[in-house]
MARLOMAR-582783 format. One record per residue (C-alpha): residue in one letter; x, y, z. Coordinates in steps of 0.02 Angstrom, whole numbers, padded with zeros to 5 digits, always signed. Example, Ala and Ser with C-alpha at 12.3 -4.5 7.8 and 13.67 -1.06 7.14 Angstrom:
% residues 2
A+00615-00225+00390S+00684-00053+00357
***
This chain:
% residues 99
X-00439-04495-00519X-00309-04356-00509X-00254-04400-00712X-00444-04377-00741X-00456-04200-00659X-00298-04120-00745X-00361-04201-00903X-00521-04124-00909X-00432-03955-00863X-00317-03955-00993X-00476-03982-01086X-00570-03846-01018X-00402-03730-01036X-00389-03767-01219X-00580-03738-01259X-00578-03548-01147X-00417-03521-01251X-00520-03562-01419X-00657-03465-01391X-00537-03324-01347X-00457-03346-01497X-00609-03336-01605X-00702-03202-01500X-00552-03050-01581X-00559-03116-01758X-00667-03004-01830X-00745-03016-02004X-00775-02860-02124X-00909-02917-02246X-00839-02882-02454X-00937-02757-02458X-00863-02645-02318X-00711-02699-02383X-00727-02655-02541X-00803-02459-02461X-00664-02434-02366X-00532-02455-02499X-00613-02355-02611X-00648-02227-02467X-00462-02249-02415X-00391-02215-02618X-00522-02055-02651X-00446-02005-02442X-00252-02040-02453X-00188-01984-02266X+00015-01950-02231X+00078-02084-02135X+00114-02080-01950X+00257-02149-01857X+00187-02274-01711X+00338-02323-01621X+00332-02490-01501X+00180-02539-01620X+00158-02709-01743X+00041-02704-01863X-00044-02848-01841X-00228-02894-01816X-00255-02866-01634X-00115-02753-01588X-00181-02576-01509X-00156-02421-01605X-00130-02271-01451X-00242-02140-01408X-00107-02011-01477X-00149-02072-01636X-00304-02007-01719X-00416-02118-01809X-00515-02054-01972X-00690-02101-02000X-00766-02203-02154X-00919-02147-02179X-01066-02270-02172X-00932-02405-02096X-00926-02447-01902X-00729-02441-01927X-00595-02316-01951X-00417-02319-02012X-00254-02242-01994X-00108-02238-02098X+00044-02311-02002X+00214-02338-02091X+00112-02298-02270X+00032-02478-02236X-00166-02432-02214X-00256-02505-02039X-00430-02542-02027X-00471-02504-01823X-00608-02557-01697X-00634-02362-01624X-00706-02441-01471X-00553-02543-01441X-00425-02466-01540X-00362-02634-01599X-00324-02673-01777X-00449-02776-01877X-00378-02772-02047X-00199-02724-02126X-00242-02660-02325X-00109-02704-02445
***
């Protein structure tokens, strides 16, 4: 009984950790996309230094840092180590790294 109960955890642990996973991926439609980066080339910004801070999808840009609207787009972006960041203003975690 006991190898049935931890089984069915590990189950259960797995699935929560799934759904985690998939509830912060976050999809910006082509067309958004394709608005910011134009947005982004016509509104070149210096780039800041973020110390302590990956750029990866997920990681939180800081408060000190001050995010710069797109217009039209739910999203804004910073420029951090002259790599452009596409961030979730309500959570301040990165979405989308531009190459």
């Amino acid at each position: 009984m006991k190898m049935h109960l931890t089984s069915a955890a590990a189950g259960l642990l797995l699935l929560a950790g799934i759904g985690a996973a998939a509830a912060q991926d976050v999809v910006i439609a082509p067309e958004q996309e394709t608005v910011i980066k134009e947005y982004v080339h016509k509104q070149p910004l210096a780039s800041v230094k973020v110390p302590g801070v990956e750029l990866n999808i997920g990681s939180t840009v800081p408060d000190t840092v001050e995010l710069h609207e797109v217009p039209n787009v739910q999203y804004r972006y910073v420029v951090v180590d002259n790599r452009t960041v596409i961030v979730d203003p309500g959570t301040r975690k990165i979405v989308k790294v531009l190459d």
